[in-house]
C-alpha positions as CSV (number, residue, x, y, z in Angstrom):
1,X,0.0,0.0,0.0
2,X,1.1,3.3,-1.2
3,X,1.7,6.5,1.2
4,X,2.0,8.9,-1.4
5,X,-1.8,10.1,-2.2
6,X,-3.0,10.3,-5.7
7,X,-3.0,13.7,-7.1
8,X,-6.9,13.2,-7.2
9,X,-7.0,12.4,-3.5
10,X,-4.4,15.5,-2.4
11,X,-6.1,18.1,-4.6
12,X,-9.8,16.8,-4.7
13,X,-12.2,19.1,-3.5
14,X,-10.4,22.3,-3.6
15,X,-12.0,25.5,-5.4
16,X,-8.8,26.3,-7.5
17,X,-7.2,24.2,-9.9
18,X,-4.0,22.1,-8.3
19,X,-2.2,24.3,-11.1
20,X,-2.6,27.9,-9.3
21,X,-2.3,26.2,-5.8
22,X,1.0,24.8,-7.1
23,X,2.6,28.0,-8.5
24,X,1.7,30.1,-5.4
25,X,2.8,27.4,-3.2
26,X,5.8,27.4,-5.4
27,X,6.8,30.8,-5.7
28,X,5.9,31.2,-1.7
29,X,8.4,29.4,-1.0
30,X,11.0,29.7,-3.7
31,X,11.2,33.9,-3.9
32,X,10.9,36.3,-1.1
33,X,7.4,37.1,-1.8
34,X,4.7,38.0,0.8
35,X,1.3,36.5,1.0
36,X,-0.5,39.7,0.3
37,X,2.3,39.9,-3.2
38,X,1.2,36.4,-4.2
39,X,-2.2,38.0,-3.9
40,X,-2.0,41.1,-6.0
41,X,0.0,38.7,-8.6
42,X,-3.2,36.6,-8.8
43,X,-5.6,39.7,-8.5
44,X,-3.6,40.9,-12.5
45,X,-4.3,37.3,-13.3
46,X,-8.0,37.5,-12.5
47,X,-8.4,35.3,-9.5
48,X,-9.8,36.8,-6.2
49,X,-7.4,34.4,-3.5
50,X,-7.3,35.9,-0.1
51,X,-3.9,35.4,1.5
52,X,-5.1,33.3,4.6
53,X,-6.3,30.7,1.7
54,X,-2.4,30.7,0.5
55,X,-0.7,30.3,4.2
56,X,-3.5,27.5,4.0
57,X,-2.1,25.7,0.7
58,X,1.5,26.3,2.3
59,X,1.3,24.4,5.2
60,X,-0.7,21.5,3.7
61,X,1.2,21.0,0.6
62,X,4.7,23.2,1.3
């Protein structure tokens, strides 16, 4: 029996696509960038994310 969760499992459920949780969670923790930056970044991209839903997606999948 596996550990490692399907992506279906991990992601399932979620509002955003495992895509856009992936590259905030990515550049989070990759470049300097604040929560509320990550935010405006997705804000020109057309998403409305509020940065307690990113510090969320961090811990779970950081």
């Amino acid at each position: 029996m596996s550990k490692l969760k399907s992506l279906e499992e991990l992601f399932g459920g979620r509002h955003f696509d495992r895509e856009i949780i992936i590259l905030c969670v990515r550049w989070y923790l990759r470049y300097k960038l604040s929560l509320r930056d990550l935010v405006e970044m997705m804000a020109e991209r057309g998403l409305s994310l509020a940065h307690t839903t990113i510090l969320r997606w961090v811990r779970r999948y950081g």
